[in-house]
N, C-alpha and C positions, 0 to 999 in steps of 0.2 A: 595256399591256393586250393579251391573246392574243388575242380575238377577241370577236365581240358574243355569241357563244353564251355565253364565259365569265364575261361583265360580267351575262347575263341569269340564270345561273347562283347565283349567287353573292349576286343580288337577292332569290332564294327559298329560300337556302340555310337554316340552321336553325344553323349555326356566323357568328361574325362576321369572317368574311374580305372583304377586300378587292381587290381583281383587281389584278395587278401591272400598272403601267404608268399609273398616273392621275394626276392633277397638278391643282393647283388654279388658277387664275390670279391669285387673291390671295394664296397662297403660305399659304393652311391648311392645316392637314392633311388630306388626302384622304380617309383612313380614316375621320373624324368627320363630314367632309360624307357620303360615299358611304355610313354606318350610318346617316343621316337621311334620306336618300333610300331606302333600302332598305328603311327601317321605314314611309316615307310607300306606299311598293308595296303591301307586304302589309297593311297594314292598311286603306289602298283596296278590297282583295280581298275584305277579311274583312268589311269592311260592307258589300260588293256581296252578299254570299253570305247575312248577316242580314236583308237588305233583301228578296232571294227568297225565305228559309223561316223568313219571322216566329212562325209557331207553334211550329215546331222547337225555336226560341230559346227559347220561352216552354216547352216541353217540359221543357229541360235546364238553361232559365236562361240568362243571358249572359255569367258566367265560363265556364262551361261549353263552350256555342256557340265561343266564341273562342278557346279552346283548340283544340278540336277542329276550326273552321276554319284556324287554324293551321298544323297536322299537315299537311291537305287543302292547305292554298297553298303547302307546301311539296315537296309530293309530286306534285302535278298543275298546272304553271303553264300559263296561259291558252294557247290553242286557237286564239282567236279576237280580233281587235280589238275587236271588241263587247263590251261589261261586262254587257249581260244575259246573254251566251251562256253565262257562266263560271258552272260549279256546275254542267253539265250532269248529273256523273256523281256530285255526293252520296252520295246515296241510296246507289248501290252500294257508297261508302266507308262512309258509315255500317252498312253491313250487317256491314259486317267488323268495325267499330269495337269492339275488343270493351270497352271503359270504359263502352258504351251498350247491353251485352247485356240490363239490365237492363229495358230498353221495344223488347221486339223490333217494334212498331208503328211506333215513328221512322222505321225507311229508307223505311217507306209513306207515312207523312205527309210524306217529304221528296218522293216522286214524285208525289203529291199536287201538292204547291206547286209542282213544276220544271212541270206539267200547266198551274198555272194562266200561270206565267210564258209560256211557247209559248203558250197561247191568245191571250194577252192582244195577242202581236207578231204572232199569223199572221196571212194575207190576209184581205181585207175581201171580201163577195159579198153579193147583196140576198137577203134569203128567197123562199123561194114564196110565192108566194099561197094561199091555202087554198080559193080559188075552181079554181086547176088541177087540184088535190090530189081536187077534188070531181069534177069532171069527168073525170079520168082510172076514178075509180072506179064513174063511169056506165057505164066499158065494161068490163066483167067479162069477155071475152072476152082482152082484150087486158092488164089488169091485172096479172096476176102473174108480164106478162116485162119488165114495167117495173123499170130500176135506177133508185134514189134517189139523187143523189146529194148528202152533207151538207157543211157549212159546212168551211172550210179550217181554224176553229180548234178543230173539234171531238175532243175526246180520250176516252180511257177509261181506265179504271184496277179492277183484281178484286185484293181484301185480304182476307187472311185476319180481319182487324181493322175495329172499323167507324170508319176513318179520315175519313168524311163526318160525322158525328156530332162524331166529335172537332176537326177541324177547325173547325167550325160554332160548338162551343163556347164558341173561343178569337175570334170576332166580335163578340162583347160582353162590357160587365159584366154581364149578367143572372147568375142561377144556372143554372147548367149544368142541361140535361134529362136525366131517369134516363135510360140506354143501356148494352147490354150490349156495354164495347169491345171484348170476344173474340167478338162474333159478327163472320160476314163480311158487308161491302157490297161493292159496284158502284157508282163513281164515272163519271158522264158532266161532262165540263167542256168549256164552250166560252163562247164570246163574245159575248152578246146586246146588238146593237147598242155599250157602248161599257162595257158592265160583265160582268166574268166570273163566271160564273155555275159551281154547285158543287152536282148533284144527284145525291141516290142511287137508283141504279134496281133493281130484281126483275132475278135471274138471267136469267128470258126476255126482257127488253127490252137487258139488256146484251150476250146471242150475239143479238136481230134487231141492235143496232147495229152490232157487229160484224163481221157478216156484209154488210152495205150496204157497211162499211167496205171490206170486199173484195169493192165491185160486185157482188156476186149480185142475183138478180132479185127481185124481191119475196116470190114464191111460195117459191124457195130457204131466203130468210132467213126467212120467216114457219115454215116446215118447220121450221129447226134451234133457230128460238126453242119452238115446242112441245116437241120433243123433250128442250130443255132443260128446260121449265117447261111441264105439263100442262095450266094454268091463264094460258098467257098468251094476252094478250087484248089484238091486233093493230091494232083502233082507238083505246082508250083509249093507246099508244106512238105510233102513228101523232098523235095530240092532241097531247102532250107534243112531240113533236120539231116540230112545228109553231109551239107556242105559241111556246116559245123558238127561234125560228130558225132551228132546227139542217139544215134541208130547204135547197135551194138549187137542185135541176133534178131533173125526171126526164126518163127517155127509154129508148127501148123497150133493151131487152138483145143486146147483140150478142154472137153466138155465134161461136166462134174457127172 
């Protein structure tokens, strides 16, 4: 055998080669053990990757999926020792994927689910209180250079598609609700207490989120949520991110 890169090589290959240099100890043939081993790799892979984007599956089916996980474990081998981390970059393959041009929503709904995956593993932090939330806003003076800052597993995601809808759908047998899938949403995804949670939010609550996201101060991101959206309305998001946890400290803004 050449080397371990070549033995790792050859485990994700897409031809059935075997590495020169291997040997059995019971005097099998090597080739037939190491093509069972190599099929036990990739298809470890390939249900780690259906296991992350269950909808996906259900999008294209599961011949489908597994073909086109396939491709993907053959093109891009693991990163990382961790089995959740794999799949990080889907979504971008599927974008290209052109056999899947037909649901140009898929690579969404794929970063969708890699959103939920990260949530589900990020750090843990206690919410605010809604008592501090209240008190800080006693002091209007002082309020709007107050930074928020949100939960560690807190994500976003902006689609052309309404990939929260469609997603949602695929959570039960019920009958799907009317939804226009070419309208766009605004996904917030994070982790409330010990379930991940999958909301759609108004243009203006998704630029205040993410603008907290990049520490601005409150008054900052309340600005850029208006100018996004005329009609947003800084208490009722302020509610929302509270309810579900997504709050975790404030503290006054510190200017560079």
């Amino acid at each position: 055998m050449n080397s371990q890169a070549d033995f790792a090589s050859a485990l994700l290959s897409s031809e059935a080669i075997c590495p020169a240099g291997l040997c059995s100890s019971n005097g099998a043939d090597p080739a037939s053990r190491f093509a069972v081993y190599r099929n036990n790799v990739q298809s470890s892979l390939i249900n780690a990757l259906s296991a992350a984007y269950p909808v996906v599956a259900q999008l294209v089916g599961q011949t489908f999926f597994n073909a086109m996980a396939r491709l993907y474990v053959q093109d891009f081998p693991p990163r990382s020792p961790l089995l959740n981390d794999y799949g990080q970059d889907l979504a971008d393959f599927i974008q290209g994927f052109a056999p899947a041009a037909a649901l140009p929503y898929l690579a969404d709904v794929a970063r969708l689910e890699r959103l939920r995956v990260e949530a589900y593993h990020a750090a843990d932090a206690v919410p605010l209180q809604p008592a501090q939330l209240l008190a800080a806003m006693n002091q209007p003076d002082h309020l709007g250079q107050l930074c928020l800052q949100l939960h560690p597993s807190l994500r976003t995601l902006h689609s052309r598609f309404a990939v929260v809808s469609l997603w949602a759908a695929h959570q039960s047998d019920a009958a799907w609700p009317a939804f226009d899938l070419h309208q766009s949403q605004h996904a917030l995804v994070l982790r409330n207490a010990l379930d991940v949670e999958v909301i759609a939010v108004d243009l203006g609550a998704m630029t205040f989120i993410d603008a907290l996201r990049n520490h601005w101060p409150l008054e900052v991101a309340a600005a850029y949520a208006l100018d996004a959206q005329a009609g947003f309305d800084l208490g009722q998001c302020l509610g929302l991110l509270l309810a579900h946890g997504a709050l975790i400290d404030l503290q006054p803004h510190q200017k560079a």
